[in-house]
C-alpha positions as CSV (number, residue, x, y, z in Angstrom):
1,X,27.2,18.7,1.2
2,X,25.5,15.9,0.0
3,X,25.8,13.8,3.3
4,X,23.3,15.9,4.9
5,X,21.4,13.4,7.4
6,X,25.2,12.6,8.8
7,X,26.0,16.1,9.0
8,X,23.2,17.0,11.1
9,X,24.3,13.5,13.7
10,X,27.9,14.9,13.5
11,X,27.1,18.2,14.5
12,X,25.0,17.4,17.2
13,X,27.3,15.2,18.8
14,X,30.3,17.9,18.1
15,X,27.7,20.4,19.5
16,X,27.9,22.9,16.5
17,X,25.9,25.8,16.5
18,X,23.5,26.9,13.7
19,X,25.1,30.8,14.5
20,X,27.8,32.4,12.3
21,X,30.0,34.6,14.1
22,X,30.5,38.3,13.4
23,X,33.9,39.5,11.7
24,X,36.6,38.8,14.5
25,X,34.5,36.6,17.0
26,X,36.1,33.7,18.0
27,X,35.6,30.7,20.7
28,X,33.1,31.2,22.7
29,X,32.2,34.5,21.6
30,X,31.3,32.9,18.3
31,X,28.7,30.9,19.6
32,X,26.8,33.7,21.5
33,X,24.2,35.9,19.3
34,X,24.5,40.0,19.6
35,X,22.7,39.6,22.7
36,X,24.1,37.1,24.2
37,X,21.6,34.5,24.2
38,X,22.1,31.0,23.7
39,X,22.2,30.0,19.7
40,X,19.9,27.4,17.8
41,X,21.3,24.2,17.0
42,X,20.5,23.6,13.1
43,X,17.5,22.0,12.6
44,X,17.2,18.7,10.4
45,X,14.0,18.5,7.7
46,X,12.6,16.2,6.0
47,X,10.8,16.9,2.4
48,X,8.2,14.6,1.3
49,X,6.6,14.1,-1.6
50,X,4.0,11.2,-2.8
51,X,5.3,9.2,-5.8
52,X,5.0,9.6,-9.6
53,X,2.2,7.9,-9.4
54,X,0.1,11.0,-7.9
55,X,2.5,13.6,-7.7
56,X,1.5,16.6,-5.2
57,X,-1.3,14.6,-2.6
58,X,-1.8,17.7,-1.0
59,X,-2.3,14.8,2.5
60,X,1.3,14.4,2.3
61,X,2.7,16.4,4.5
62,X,5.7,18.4,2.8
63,X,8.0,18.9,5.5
64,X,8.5,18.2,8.7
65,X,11.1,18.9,11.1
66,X,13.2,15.4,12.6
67,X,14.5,16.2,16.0
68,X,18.0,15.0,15.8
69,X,18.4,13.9,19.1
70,X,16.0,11.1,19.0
71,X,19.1,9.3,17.0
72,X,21.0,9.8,20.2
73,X,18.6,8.2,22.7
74,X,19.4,6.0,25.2
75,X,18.3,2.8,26.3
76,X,16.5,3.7,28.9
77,X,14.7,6.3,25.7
78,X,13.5,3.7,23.6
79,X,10.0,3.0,23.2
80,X,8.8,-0.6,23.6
81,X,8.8,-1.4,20.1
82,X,12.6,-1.0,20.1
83,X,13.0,-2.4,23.6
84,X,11.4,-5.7,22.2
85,X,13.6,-5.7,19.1
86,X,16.6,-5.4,21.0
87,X,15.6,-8.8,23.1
88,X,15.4,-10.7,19.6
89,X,18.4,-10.2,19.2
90,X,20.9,-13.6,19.1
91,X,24.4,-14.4,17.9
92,X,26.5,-12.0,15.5
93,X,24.3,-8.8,15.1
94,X,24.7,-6.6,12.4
95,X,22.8,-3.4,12.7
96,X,21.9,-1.8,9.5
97,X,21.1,2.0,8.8
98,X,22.6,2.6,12.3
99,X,22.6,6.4,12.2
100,X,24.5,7.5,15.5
101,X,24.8,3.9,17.0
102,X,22.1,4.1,19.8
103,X,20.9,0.3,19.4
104,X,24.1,-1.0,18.6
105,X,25.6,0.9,21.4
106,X,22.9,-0.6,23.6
107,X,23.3,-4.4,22.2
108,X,26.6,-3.9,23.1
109,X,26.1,-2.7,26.7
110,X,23.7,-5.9,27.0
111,X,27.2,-8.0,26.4
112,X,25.7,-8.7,22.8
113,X,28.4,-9.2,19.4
114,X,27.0,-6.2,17.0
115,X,28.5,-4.5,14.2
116,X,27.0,-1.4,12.8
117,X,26.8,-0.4,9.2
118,X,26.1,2.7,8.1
119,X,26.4,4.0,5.1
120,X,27.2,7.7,6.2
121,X,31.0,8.8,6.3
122,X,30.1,11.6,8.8
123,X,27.4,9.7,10.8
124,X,30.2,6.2,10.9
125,X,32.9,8.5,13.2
126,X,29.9,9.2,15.2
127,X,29.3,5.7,15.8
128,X,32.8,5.0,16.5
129,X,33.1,8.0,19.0
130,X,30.4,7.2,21.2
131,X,32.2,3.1,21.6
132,X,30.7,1.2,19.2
133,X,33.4,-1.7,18.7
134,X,32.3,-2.8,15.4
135,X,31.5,-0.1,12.6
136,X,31.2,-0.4,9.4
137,X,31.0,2.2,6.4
138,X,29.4,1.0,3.5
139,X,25.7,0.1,1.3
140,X,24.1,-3.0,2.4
141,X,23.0,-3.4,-1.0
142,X,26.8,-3.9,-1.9
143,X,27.7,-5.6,1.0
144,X,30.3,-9.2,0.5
145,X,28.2,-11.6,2.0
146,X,31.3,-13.6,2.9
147,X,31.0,-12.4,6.3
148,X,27.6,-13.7,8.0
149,X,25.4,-13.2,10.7
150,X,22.6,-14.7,12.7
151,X,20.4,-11.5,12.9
152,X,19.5,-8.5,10.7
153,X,18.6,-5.3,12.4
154,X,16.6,-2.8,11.2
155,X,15.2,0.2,13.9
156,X,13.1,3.1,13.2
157,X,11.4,2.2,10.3
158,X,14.9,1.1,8.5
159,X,13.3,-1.1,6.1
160,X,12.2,2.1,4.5
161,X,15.8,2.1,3.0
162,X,14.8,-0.6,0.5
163,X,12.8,2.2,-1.2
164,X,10.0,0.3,-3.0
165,X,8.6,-3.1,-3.2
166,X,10.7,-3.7,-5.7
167,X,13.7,-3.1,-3.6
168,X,11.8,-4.7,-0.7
169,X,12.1,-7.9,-2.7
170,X,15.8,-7.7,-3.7
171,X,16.4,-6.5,-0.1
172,X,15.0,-10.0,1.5
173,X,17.0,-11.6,-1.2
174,X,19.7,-10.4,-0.2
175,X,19.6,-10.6,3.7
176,X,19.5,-14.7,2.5
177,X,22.9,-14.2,1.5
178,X,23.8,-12.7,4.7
179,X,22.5,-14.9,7.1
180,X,23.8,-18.3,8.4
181,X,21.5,-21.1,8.5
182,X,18.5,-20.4,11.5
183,X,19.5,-16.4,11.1
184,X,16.5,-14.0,11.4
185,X,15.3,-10.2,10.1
186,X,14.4,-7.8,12.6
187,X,12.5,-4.8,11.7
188,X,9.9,-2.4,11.8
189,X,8.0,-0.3,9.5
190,X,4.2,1.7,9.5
191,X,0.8,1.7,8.2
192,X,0.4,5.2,6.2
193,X,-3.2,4.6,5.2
194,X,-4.4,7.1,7.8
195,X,-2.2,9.4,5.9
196,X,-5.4,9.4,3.3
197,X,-8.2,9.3,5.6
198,X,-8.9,6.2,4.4
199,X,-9.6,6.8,0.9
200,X,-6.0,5.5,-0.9
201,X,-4.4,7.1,-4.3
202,X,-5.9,5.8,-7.4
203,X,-2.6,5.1,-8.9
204,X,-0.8,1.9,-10.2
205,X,1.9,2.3,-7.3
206,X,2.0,1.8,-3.7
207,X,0.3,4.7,-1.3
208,X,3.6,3.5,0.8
209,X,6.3,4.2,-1.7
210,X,7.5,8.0,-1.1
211,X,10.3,10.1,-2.2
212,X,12.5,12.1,1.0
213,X,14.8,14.3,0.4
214,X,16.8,15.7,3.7
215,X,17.6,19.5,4.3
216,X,19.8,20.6,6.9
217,X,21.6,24.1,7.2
218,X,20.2,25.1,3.8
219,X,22.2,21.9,2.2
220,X,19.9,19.2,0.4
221,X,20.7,16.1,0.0
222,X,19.7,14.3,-3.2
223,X,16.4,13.0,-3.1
224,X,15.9,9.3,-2.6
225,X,13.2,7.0,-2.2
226,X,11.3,5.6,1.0
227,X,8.8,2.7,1.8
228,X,6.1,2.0,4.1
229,X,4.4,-1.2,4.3
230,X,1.3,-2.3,5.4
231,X,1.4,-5.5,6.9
232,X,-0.9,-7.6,4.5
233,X,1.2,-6.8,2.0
234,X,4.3,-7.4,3.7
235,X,3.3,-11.0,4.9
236,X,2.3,-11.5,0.4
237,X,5.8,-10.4,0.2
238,X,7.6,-12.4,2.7
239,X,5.7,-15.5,1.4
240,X,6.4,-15.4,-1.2
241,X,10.3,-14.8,-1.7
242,X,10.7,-17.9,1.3
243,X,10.3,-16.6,4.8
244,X,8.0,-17.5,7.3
245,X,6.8,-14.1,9.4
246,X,5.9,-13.3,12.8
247,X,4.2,-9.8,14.1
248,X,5.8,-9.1,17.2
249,X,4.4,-6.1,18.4
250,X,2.0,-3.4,16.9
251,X,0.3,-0.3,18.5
252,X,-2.8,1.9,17.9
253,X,-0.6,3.9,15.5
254,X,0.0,1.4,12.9
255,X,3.7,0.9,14.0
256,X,4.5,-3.2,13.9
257,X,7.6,-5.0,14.6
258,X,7.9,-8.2,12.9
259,X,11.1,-10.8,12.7
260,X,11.4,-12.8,9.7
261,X,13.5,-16.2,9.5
């Protein structure tokens, strides 16, 4: 099961049970335990690891538990980061790394034109299910640019799907081919200095480039790589491949919103 993160959305929204039933339980008596009390829904994790660069930083934490709901939050649920994201908004949306659909279900509700994409077979029908008109299933990175849009979402830290800084830069490359004329980039990423206390890796990479790897019913998916960016070195970026940037909203957490045109 190497779709693991869509999995763990799929089951959720199916309401799966992390129980297996005896020999000869069925239905309902499947999803009780011997003694009768409600079964745990599986629980998604998240392994992290630093780098190559300094393999093992013991201030990484190795894994940590992602409450699966928080992909199925409503409007009314999202923080004020998102809320302001969602207001950016203009024109033909497309919504990228959507995972269950929550802010393109919500663009929609606000009479908005949004297509999610999501690159998750499992976590697409989710999407689709909960009334999302516009879905679709594949990698941004091999997306035909024939079709175009005037804004480029990217929620909870999606811009972390570019990997590295390497694949920050071909990512903003090719959002240009994505965009009509005037289009912007919407997205939001984190600070992970406190991560070190202050005191950053001695290493030739970036203290924000980590490796994931999800885990979900005792199922790994294959291990993949995930960036975050401080913002002085996201405004050298920007600059510097074209785009003009704007820091829309930051808290005391190092969280920042930015929109990029």
């Amino acid at each position: 099961m190497k779709d693991v993160l869509g999995q763990a959305i799929s089951d959720y929204y199916h309401q799966v049970d992390d129980v297996k039933a005896s020999p000869g339980e069925k239905g309902s008596a499947a999803r009780k335990s011997a003694h009768g009390a409600t079964p745990r829904r599986g629980k998604l994790w998240v392994h992290t690891s630093s780098t190559p660069g300094w393999p093992g930083d013991k201030r990484i934490h190795p894994r940590e538990e992602m409450p699966v709901k928080i992909y199925f939050r409503s409007m009314e649920e999202m923080p004020e980061l998102e809320w302001i994201a969602l207001q950016q908004c203009r024109g033909k949306i497309l919504d990228i790394g959507a995972g269950a659909g929550s802010h393109a279900l919500a663009l929609q509700q606000l009479g908005q034109d949004v297509t999610a994409l999501e690159i998750s077979p499992l976590a697409s029908e989710v999407i689709k299910a909960r009334g999302v008109k516009k879905v679709r299933c594949e990698d941004v990175f091999r997306l035909a640019s024939r079709k175009k849009y005037d804004t480029l979402l990217l929620m909870m830290n999606g811009i972390g799907l570019t990997g590295t800084l390497a694949g920050l830069r071909d990512f903003l490359r090719t959002s240009r081919a994505l965009l009509r004329p005037g289009g912007s980039l919407i997205f939001d990423s984190c600070d992970i200095a406190y991560l070190y206390g202050g005191i950053l890796p001695l290493s030739p990479g970036y203290y924000g480039e980590l490796l994931y790897q999800y885990e979900y019913r005792r199922q790994l998916s294959d291990p993949f790589n995930w960036l975050f960016i401080d913002r002085k070195t996201l405004a050298g970026i920007t600059a510097a491949e074209g785009w003009q940037m704007e820091v829309l909203y930051e808290d005391s957490r190092d969280q920042f919103l930015v929109k990029c045109w």
